[in-house]
N, CA, C and O atoms as a Tripos MOL2 file, in Angstrom:
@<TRIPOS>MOLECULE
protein
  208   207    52     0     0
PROTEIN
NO_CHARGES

@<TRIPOS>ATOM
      1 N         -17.1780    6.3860   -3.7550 N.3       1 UNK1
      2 CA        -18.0980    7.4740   -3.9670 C.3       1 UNK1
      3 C         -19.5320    6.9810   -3.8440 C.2       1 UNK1
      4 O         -20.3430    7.9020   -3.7560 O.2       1 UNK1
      5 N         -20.0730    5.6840   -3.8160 N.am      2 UNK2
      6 CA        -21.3110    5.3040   -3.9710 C.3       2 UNK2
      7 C         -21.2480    5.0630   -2.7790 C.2       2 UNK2
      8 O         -21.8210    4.0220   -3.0980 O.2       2 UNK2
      9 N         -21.1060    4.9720   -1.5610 N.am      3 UNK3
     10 CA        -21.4360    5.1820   -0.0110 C.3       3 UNK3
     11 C         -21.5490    6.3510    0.2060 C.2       3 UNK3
     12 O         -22.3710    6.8750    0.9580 O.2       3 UNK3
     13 N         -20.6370    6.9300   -0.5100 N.am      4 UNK4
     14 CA        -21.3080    8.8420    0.1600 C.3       4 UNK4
     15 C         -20.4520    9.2880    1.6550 C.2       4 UNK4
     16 O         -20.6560   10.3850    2.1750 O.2       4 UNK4
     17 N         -19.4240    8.2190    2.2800 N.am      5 UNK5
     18 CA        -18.7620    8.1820    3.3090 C.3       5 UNK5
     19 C         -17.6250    8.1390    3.5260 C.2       5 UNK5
     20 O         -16.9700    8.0880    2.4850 O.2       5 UNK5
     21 N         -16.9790    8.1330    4.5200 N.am      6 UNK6
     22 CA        -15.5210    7.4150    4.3710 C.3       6 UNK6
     23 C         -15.4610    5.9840    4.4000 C.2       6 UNK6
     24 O         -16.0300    5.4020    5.3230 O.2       6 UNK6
     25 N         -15.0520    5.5480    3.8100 N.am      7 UNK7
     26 CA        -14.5000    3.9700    3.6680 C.3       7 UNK7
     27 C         -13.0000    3.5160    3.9830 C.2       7 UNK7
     28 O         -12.0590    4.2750    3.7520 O.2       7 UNK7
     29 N         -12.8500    2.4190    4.4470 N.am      8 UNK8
     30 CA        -11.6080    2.0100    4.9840 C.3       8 UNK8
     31 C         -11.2300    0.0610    3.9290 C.2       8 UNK8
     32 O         -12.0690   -0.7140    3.4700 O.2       8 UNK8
     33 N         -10.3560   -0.0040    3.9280 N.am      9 UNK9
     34 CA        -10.2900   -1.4170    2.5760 C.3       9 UNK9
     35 C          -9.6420   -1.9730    3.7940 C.2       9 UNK9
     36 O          -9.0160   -1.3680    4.6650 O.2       9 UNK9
     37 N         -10.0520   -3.9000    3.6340 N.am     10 UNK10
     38 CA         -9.1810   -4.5740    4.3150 C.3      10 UNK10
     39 C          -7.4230   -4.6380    3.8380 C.2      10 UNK10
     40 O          -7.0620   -4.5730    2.6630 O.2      10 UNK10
     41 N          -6.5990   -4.7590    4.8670 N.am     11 UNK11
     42 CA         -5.2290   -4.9820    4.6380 C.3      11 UNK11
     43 C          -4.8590   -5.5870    2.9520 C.2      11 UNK11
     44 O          -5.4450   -6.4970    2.3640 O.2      11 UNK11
     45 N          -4.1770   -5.0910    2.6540 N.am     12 UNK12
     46 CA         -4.2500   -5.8390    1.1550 C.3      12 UNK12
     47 C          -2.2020   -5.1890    1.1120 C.2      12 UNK12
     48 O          -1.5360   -4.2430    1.5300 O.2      12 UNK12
     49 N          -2.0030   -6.5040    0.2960 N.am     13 UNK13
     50 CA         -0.2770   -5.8890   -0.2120 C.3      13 UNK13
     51 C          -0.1540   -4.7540   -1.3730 C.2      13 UNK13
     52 O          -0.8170   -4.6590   -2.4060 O.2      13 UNK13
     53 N           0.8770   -3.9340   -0.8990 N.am     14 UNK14
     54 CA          0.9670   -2.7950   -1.9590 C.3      14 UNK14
     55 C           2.0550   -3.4060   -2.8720 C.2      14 UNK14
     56 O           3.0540   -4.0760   -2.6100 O.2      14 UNK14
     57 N           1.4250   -2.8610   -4.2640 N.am     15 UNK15
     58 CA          2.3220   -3.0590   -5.3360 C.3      15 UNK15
     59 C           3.1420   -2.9640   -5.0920 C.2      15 UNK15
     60 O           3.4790   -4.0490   -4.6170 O.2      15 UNK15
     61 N           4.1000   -2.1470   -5.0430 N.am     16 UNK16
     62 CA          5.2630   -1.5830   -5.3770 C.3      16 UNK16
     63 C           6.3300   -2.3690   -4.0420 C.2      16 UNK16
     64 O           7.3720   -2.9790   -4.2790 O.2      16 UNK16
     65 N           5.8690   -2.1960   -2.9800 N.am     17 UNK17
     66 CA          6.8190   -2.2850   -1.5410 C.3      17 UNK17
     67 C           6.5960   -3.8130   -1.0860 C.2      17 UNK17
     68 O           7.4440   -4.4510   -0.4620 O.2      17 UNK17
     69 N           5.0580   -4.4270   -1.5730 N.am     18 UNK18
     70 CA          4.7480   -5.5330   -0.7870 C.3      18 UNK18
     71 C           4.1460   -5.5620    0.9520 C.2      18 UNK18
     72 O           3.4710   -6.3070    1.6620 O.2      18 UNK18
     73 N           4.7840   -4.4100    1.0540 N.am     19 UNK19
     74 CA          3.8310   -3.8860    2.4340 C.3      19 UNK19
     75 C           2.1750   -4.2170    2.7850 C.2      19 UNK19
     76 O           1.2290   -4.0210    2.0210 O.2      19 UNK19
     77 N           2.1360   -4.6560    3.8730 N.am     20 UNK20
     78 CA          0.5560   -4.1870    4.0890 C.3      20 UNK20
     79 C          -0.1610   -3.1350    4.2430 C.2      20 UNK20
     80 O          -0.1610   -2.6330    5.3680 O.2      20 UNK20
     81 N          -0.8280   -2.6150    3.3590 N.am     21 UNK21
     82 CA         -1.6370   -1.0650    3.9930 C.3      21 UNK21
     83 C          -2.7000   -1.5390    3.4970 C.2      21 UNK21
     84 O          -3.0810   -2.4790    2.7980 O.2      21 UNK21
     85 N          -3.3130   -0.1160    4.3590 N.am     22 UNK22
     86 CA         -4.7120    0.3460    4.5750 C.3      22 UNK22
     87 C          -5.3240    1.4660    4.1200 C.2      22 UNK22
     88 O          -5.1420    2.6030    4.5560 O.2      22 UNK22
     89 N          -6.2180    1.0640    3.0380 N.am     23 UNK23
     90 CA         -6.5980    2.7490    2.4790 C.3      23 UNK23
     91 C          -7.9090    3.4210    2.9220 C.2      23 UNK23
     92 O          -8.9390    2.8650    2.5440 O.2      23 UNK23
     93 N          -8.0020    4.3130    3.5180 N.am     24 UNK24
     94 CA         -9.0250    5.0990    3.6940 C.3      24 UNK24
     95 C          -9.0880    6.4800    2.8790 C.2      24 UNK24
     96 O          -8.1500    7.2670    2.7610 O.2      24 UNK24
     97 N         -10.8030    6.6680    2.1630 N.am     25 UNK25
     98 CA        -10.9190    7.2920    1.5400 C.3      25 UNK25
     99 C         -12.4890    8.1830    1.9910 C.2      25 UNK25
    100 O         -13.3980    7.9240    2.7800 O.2      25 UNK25
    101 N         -12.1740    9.4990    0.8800 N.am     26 UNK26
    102 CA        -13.5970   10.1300    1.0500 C.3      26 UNK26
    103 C         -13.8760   10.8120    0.2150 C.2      26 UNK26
    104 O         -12.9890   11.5980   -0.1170 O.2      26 UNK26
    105 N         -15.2810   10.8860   -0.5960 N.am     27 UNK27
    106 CA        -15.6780   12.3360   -1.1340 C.3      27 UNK27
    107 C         -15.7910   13.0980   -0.8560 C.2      27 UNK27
    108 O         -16.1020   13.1030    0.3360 O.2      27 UNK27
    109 N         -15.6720   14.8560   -1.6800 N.am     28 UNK28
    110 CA        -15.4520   15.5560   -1.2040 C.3      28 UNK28
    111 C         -16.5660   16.1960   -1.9490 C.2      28 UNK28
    112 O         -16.4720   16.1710   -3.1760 O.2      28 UNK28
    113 N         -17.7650   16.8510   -1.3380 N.am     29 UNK29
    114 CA        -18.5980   17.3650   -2.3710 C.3      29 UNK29
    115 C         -18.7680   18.7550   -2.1790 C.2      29 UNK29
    116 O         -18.2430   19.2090   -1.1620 O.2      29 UNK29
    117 N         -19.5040   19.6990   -3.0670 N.am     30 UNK30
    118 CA        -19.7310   21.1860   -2.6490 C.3      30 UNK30
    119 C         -20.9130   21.6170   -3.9590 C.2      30 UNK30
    120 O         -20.7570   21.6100   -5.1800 O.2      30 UNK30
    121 N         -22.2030   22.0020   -3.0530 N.am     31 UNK31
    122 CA        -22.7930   22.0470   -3.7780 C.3      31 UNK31
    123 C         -23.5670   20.9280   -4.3620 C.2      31 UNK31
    124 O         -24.0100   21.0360   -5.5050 O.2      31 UNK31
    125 N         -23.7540   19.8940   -3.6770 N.am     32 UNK32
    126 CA        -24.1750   18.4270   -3.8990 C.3      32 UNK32
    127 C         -23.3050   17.9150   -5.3810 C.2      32 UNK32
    128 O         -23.7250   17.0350   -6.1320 O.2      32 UNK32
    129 N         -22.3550   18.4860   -5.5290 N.am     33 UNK33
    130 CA        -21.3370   18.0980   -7.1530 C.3      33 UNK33
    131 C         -20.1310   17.6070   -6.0920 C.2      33 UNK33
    132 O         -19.6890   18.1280   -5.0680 O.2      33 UNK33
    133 N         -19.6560   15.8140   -7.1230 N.am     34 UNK34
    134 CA        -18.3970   15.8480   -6.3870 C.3      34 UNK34
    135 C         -17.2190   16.8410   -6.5800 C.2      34 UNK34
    136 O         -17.3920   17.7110   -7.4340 O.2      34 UNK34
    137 N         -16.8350   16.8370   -6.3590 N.am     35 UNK35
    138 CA        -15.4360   17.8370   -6.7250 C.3      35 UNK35
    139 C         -14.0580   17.0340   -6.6360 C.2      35 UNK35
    140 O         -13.2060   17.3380   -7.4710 O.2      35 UNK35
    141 N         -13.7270   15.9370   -5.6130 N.am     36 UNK36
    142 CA        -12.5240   15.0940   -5.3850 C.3      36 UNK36
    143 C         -12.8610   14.2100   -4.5280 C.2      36 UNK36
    144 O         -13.9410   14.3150   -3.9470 O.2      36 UNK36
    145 N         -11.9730   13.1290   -4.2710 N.am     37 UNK37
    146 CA        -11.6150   12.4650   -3.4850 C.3      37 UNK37
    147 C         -10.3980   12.3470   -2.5080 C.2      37 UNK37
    148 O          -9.2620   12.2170   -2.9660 O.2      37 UNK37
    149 N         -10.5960   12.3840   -1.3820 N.am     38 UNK38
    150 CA         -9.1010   12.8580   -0.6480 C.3      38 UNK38
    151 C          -8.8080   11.2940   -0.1020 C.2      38 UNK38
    152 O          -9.8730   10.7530    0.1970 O.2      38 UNK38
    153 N          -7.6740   10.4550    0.0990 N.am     39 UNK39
    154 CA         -7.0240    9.1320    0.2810 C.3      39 UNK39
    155 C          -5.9890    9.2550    0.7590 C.2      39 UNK39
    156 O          -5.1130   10.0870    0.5220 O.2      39 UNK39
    157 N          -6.0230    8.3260    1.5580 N.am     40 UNK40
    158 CA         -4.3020    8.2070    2.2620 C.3      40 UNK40
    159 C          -4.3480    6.4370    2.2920 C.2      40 UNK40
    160 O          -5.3980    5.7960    2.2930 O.2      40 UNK40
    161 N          -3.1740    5.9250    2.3130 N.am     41 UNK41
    162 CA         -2.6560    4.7590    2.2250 C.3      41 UNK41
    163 C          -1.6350    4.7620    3.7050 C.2      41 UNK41
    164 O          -0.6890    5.5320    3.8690 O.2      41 UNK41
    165 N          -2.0260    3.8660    4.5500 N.am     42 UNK42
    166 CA         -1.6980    3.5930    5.7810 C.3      42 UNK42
    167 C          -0.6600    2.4130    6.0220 C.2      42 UNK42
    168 O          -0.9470    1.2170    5.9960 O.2      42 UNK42
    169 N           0.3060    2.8300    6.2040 N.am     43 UNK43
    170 CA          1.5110    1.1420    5.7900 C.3      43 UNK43
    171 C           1.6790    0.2830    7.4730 C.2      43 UNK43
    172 O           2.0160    0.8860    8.4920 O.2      43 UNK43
    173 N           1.5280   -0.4160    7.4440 N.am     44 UNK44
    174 CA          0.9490   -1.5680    8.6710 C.3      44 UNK44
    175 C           2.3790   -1.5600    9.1890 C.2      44 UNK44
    176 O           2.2060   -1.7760   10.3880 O.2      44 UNK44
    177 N           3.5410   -1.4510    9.0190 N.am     45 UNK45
    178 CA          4.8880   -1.2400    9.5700 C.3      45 UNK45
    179 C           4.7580   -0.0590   10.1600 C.2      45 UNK45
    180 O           5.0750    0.0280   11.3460 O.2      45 UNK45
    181 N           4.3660    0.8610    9.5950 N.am     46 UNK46
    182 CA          4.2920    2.7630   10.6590 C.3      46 UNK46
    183 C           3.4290    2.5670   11.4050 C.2      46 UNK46
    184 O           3.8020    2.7130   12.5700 O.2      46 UNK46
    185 N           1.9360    2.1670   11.2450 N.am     47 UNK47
    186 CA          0.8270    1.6380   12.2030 C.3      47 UNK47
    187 C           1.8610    1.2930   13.7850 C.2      47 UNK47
    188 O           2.1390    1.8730   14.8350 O.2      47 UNK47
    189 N           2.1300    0.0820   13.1520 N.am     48 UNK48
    190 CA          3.1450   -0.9770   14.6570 C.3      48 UNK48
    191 C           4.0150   -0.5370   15.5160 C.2      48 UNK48
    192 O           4.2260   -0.8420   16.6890 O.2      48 UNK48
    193 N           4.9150    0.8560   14.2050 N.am     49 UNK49
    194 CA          5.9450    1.3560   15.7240 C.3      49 UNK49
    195 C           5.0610    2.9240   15.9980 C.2      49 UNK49
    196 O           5.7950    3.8600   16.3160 O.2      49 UNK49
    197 N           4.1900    3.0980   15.9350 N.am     50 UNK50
    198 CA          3.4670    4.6030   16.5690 C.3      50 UNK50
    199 C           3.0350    3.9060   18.1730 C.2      50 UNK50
    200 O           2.4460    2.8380   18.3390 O.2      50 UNK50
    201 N           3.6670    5.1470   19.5830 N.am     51 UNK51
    202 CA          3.5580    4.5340   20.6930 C.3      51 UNK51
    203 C           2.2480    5.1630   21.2300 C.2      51 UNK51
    204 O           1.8650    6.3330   21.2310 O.2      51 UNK51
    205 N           1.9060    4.4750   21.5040 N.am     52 UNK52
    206 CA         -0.0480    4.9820   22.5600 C.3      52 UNK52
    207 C           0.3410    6.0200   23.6440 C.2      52 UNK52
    208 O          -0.5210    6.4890   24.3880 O.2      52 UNK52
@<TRIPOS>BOND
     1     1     2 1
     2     2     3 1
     3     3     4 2
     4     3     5 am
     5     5     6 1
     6     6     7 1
     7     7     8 2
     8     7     9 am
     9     9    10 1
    10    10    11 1
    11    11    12 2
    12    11    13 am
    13    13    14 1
    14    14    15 1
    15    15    16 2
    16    15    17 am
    17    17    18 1
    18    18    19 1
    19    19    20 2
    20    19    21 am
    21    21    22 1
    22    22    23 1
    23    23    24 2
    24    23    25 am
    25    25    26 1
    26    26    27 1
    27    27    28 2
    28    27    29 am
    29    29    30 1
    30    30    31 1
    31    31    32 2
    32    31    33 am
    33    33    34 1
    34    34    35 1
    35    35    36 2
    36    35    37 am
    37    37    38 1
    38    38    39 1
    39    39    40 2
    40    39    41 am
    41    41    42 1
    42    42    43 1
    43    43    44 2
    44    43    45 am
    45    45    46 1
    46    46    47 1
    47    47    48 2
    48    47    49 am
    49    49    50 1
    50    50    51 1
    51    51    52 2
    52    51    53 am
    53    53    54 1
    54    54    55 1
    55    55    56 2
    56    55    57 am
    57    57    58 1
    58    58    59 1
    59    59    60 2
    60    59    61 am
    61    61    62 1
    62    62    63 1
    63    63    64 2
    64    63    65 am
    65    65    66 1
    66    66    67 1
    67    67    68 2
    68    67    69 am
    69    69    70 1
    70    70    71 1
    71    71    72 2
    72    71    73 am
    73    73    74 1
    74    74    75 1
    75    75    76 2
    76    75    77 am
    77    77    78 1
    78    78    79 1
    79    79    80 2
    80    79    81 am
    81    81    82 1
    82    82    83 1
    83    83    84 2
    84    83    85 am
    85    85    86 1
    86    86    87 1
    87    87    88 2
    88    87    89 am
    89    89    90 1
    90    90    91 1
    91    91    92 2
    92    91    93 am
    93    93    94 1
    94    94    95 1
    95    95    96 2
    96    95    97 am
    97    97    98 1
    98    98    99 1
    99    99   100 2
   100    99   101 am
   101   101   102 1
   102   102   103 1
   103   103   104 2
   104   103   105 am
   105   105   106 1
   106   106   107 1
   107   107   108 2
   108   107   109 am
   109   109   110 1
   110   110   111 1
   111   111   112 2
   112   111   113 am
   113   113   114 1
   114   114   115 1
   115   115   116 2
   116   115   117 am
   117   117   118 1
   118   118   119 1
   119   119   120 2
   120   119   121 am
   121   121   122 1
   122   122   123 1
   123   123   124 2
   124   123   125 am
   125   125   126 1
   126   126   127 1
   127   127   128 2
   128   127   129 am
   129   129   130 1
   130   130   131 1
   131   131   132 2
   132   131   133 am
   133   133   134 1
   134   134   135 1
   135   135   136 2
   136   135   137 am
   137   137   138 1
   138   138   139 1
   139   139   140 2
   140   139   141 am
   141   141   142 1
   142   142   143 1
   143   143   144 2
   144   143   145 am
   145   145   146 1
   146   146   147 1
   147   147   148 2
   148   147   149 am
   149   149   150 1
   150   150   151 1
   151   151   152 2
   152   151   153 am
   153   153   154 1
   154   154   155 1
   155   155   156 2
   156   155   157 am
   157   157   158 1
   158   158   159 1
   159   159   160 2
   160   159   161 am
   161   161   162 1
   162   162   163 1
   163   163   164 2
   164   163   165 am
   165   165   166 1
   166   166   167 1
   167   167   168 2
   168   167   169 am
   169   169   170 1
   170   170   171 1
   171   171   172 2
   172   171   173 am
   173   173   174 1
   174   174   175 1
   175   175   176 2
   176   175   177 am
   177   177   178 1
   178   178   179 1
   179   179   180 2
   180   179   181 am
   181   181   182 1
   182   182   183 1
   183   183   184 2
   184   183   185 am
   185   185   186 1
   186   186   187 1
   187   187   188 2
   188   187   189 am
   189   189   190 1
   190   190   191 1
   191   191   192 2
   192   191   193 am
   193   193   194 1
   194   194   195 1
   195   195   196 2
   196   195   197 am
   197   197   198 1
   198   198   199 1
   199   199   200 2
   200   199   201 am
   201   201   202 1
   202   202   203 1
   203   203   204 2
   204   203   205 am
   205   205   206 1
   206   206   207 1
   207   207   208 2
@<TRIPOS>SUBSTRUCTURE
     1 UNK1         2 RESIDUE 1 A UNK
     2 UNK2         6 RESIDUE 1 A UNK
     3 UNK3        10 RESIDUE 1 A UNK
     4 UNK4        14 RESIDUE 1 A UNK
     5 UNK5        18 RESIDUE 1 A UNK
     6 UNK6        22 RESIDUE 1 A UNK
     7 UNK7        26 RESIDUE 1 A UNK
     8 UNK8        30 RESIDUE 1 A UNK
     9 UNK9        34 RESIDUE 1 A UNK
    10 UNK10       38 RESIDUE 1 A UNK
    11 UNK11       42 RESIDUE 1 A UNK
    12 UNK12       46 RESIDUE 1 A UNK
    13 UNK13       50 RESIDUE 1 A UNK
    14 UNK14       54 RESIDUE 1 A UNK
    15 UNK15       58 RESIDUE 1 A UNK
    16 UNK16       62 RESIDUE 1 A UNK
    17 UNK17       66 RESIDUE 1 A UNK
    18 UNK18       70 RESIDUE 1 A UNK
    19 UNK19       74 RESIDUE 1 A UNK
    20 UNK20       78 RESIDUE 1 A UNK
    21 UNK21       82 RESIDUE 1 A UNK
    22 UNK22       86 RESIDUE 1 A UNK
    23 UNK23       90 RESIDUE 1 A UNK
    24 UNK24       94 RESIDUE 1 A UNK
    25 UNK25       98 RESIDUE 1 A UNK
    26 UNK26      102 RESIDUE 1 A UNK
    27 UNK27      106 RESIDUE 1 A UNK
    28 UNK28      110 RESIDUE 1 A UNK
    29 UNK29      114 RESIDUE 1 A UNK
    30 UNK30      118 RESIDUE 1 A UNK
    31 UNK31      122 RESIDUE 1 A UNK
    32 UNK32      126 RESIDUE 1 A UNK
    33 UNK33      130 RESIDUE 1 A UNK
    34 UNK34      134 RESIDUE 1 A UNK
    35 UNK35      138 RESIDUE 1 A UNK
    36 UNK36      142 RESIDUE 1 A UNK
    37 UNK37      146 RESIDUE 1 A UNK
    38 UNK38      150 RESIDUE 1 A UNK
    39 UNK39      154 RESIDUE 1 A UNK
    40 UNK40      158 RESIDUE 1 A UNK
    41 UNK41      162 RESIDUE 1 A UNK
    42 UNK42      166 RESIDUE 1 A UNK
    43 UNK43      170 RESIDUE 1 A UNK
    44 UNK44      174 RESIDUE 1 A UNK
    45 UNK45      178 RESIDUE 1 A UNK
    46 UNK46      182 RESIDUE 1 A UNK
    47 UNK47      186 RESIDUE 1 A UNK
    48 UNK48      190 RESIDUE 1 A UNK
    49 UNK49      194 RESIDUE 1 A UNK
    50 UNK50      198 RESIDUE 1 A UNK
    51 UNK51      202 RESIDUE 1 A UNK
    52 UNK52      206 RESIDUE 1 A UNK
């Protein structure tokens, strides 16, 4: 929330699975008030088999 942007985290292991992901995040504001944050967690195994 203190960038004011979307942000993306380097590869890091997830608790639970041990997987590598990737989290990208964003505020969501209205009215210059935050209201939420919307996040998704990106798992580096689904990344690898998605075909171009």
């Amino acid at each position: 929330m203190e960038k004011n942007r979307l942000v993306t985290t380097e590869p890091y292991p997830d608790l639970t699975t041990g997987k590598m992901v990737i989290t990208s995040s964003q505020p969501v504001y209205k009215d210059s008030k935050l209201i939420d944050v919307i996040a998704i967690d990106l798992v580096s195994d689904d990344l690898s088999k998605q075909k171009l």
